[in-house]
N, C-alpha and C positions, 0 to 999 in steps of 0.2 A: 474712654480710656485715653490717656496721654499719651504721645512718643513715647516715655521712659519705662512707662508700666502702670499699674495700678496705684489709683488715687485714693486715699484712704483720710479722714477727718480725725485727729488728735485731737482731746481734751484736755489741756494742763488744767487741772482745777486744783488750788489752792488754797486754803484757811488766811494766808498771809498775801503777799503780791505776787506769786508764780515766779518768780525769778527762776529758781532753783528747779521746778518742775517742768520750764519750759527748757532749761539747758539740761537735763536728765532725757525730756523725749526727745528733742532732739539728736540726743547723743544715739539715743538706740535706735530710730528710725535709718538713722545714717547706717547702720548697719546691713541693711537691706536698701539693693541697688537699683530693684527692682517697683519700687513704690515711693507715687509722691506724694507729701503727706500737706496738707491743711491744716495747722495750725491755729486752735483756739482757747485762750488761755482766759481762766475764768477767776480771777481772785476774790479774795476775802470772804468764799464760800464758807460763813462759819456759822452759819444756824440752820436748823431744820427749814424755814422758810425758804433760805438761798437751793439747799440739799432738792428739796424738791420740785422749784422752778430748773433747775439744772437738769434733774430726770425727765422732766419736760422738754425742754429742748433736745437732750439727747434723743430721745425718743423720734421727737421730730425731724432729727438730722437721718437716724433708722429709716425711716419713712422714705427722706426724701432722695437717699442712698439705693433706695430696692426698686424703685419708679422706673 
């Protein structure tokens, strides 16, 4: 755990470039003072083949989160 608080892993994933999703988690993460966040922004997720490598990685980041 960090000084500040709890570390937590964000997904922007996007259809187009993330711009917008990554200044949206951003915004609300900020919220909580208490948690630092990891930032990973996945663009142009836009077909079922992206969809499911993506659940794959999540999955993997799950994993390596509970370790």
């Amino acid at each position: 755990m960090s000084a500040a608080g709890r570390e937590r892993t964000v997904f922007c994933v996007s259809d187009h470039t993330g711009v917008t999703a990554e200044v949206l988690a951003h915004s609300l993460v900020a919220r909580f003072d208490d948690i630092d966040a990891r930032y990973l922004t996945r663009p142009f997720v836009d077909d079922a083949d992206k969809v499911d490598a993506l659940v794959d990685e999540i999955d993997a980041e799950i994993g390596r989160a509970h370790v």
